[in-house]
C-alpha positions as CSV (number, residue, x, y, z in Angstrom):
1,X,211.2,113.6,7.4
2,X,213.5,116.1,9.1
3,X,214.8,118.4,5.9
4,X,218.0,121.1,6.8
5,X,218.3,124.8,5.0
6,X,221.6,126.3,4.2
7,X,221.5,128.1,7.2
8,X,221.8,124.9,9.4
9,X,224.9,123.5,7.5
10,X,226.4,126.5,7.2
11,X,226.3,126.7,11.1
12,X,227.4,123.2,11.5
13,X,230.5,123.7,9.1
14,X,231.7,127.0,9.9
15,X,230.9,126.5,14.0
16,X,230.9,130.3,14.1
17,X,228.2,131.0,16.2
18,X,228.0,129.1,19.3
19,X,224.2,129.2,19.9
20,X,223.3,128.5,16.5
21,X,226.4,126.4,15.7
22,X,225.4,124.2,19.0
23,X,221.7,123.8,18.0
24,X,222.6,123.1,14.2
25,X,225.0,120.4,15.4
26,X,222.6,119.1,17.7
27,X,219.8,118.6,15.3
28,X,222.4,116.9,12.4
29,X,223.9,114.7,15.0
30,X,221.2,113.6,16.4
31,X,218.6,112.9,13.6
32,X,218.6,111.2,10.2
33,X,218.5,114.3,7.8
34,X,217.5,115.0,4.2
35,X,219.8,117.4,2.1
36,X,218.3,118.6,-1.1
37,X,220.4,119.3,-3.3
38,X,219.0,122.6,-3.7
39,X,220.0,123.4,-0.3
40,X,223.6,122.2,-1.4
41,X,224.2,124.0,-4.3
42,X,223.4,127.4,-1.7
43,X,225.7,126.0,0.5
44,X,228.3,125.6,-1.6
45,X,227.5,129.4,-3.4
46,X,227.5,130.9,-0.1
47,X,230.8,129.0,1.0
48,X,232.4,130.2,-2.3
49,X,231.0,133.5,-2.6
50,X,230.4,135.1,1.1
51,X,233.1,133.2,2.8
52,X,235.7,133.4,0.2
53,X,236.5,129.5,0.5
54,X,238.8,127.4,-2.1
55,X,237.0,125.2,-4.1
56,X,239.0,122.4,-2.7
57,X,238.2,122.6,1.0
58,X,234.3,123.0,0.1
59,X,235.0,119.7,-1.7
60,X,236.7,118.4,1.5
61,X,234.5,119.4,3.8
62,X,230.9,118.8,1.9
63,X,232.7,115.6,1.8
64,X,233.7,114.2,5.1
65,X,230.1,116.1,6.1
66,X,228.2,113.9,3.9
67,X,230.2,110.6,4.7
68,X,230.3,111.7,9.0
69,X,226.5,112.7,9.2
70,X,223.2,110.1,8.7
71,X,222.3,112.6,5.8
72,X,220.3,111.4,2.5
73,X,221.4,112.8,-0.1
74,X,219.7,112.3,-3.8
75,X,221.9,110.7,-6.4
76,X,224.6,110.6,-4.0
77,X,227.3,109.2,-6.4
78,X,226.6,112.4,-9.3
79,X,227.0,114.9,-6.4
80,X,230.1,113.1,-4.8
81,X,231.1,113.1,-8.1
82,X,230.0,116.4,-8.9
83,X,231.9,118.0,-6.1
84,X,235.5,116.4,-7.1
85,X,234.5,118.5,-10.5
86,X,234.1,121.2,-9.1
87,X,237.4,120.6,-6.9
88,X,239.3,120.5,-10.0
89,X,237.4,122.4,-12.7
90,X,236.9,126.0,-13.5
91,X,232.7,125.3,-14.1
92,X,229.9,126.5,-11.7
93,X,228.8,123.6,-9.3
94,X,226.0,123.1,-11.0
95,X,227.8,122.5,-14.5
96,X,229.8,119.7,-12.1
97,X,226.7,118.3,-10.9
98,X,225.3,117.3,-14.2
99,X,228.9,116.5,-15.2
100,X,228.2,114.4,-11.8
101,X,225.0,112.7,-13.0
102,X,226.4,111.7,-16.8
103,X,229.5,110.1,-15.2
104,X,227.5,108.4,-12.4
105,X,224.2,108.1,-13.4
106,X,224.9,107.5,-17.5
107,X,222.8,110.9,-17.8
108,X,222.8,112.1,-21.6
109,X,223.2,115.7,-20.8
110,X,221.9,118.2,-23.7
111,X,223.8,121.5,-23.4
112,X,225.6,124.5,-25.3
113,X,228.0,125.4,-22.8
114,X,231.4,124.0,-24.9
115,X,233.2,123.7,-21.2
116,X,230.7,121.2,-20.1
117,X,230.9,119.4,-23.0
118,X,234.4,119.1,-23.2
119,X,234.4,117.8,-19.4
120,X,231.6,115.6,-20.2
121,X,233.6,114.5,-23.1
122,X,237.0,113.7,-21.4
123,X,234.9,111.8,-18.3
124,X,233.6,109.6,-21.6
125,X,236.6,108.7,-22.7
126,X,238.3,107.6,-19.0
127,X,234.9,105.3,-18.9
């Protein structure tokens, strides 16, 4: 099992180092890799946070990255879905992720946070 950090997406995505960019592309092209979603939600806090990108192009690209690369991916579905949340809401990606796994997985998610609720709520009623 061949299992990528941060560092190694972030390399891949950006391309902003040529020697680690190259290696980083070299290992996710050529193996089958394993993403935890751990290592995602760093990627996308670093994207947002360090490298001051829009919600929308993480999305985009953390999309077309997951559908161009032979990555597995837990619970695929919640984080697709989870990142078109996060896309279009004002929550943390992690509050889109379990928004992720109640509209794709029929998660019962238990939670104060009233914006979650409400999301979790208006993805309900569509259903």
């Amino acid at each position: 099992m061949r299992i990528v950090d941060a560092n190694i997406v972030l390399r891949y995505l950006l391309a902003d180092n040529e020697d680690l960019s190259g290696k980083a592309a070299q290992i996710i092209d050529n193996n089958r890799i394993n993403l935890p979603i751990e290592v995602l939600c760093e990627v996308v806090y670093v994207l947002e946070k360090v490298y001051k990108a829009e919600r929308k192009d993480i999305c985009g690209e953390l999309t077309a990255f997951l559908s161009d690369t032979d990555t597995i991916l837990p619970y695929r579905e919640a984080v697709l879905s989870g990142l078109q949340h996060y896309a279009a809401e004002k929550l943390d990606f992690v509050d889109c992720l379990l928004a992720g796994y109640a509209e794709a997985e029929n998660a019962e998610i238990h939670t104060f946070d009233k914006n979650l609720k409400k999301l979790i709520g208006r993805n309900e009623k569509r259903g």
